[in-house]
C-alpha positions as CSV (number, residue, x, y, z in Angstrom):
1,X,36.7,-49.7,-14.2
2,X,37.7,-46.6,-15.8
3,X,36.3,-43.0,-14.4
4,X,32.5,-42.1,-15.7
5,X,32.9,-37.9,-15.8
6,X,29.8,-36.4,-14.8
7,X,28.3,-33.0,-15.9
8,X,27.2,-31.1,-12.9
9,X,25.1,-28.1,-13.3
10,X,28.3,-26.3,-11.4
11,X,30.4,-26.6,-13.7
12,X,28.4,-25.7,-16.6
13,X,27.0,-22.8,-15.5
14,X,30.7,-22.0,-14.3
15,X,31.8,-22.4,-18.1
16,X,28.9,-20.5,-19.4
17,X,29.8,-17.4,-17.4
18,X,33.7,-17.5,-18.0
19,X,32.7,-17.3,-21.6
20,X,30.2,-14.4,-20.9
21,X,32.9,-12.5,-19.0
22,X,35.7,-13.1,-21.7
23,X,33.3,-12.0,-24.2
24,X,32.3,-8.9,-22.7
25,X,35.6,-7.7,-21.7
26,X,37.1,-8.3,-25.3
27,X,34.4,-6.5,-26.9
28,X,34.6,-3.6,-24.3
29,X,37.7,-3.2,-25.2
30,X,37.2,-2.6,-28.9
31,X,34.3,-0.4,-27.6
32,X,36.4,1.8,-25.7
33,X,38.7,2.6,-28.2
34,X,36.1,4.6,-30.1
35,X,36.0,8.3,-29.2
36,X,34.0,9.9,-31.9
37,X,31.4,7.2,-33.1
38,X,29.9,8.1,-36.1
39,X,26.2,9.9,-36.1
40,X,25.0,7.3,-38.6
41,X,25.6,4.5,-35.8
42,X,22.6,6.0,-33.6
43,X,23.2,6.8,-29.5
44,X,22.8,3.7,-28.0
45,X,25.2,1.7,-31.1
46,X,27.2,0.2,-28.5
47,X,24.2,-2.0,-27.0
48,X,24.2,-4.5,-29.8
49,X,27.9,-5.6,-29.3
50,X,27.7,-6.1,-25.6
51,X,24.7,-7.9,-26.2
52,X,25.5,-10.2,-28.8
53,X,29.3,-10.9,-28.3
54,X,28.7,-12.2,-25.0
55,X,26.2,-14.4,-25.4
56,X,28.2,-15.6,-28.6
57,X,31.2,-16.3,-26.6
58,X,29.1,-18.0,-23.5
59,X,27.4,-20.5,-25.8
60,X,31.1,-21.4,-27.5
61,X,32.6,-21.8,-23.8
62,X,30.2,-24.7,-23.4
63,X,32.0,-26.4,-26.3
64,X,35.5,-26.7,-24.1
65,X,33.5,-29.2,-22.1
66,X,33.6,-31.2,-25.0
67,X,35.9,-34.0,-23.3
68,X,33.1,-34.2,-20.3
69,X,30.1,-34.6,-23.1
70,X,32.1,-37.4,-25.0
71,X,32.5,-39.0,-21.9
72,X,36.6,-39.4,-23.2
73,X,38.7,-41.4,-20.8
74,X,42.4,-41.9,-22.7
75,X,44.4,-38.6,-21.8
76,X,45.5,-37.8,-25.7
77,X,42.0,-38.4,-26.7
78,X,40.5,-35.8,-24.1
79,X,44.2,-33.1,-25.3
80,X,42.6,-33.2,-28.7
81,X,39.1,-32.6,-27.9
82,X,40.1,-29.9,-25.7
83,X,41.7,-28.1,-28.1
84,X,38.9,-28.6,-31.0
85,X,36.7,-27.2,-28.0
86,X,39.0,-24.4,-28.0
87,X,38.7,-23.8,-31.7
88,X,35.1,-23.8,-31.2
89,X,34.9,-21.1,-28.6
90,X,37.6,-19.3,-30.0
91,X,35.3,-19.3,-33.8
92,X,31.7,-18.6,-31.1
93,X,33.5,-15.4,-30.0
94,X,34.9,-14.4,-33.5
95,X,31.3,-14.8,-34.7
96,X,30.0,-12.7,-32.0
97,X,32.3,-9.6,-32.7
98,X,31.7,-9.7,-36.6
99,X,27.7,-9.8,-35.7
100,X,28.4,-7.3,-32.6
101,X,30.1,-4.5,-35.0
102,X,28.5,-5.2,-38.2
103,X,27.4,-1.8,-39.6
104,X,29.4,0.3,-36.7
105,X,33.2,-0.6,-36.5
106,X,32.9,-3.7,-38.6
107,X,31.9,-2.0,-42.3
């Protein structure tokens, strides 16, 4: 009887936050590379990206449980999966940052 993979509430709030964190700390550091923002952005222009990056990239992380949701046994079926979860989460935080920066660093 092969293995049934469960989903526990762990491991996708676990997921969820590793994909928050990754998100804020590469959008931080695009933020701190700016030293003179431009007036135009407003004061508080940094708020958007930190917002919306992160929870970009926490909604894409839940795609690298893709093998768990599909319930995928065989070990090259799970490999590919995997990596098309990758390529989702890696396309949710690309998203993010172009939405994050549009009309501040991203014009």
């Amino acid at each position: 009887m092969p293995p049934i993979y469960r989903l526990k509430t762990k491991t996708i709030l676990l997921n969820v936050l590793t994909g928050y964190v990754v998100g804020l700390g590469v959008i931080s550091l695009f933020i701190s590379a700016v030293d003179h923002p431009k007036p135009e952005w407003g004061t508080y222009w940094m708020l958007r990206p930190l917002i919306i990056t992160p929870l970009a990239s926490a909604c894409g992380a839940l795609a690298l449980l893709l093998p768990d949701f599909l319930k995928l046994i065989t070990p090259w079926k799970r490999i590919l999966a995997l990596l098309a979860g990758l390529l989702l989460f890696m396309a949710a935080m690309w998203t993010g940052i172009i939405l994050g920066l549009d009309g501040t660093l991203w014009d």
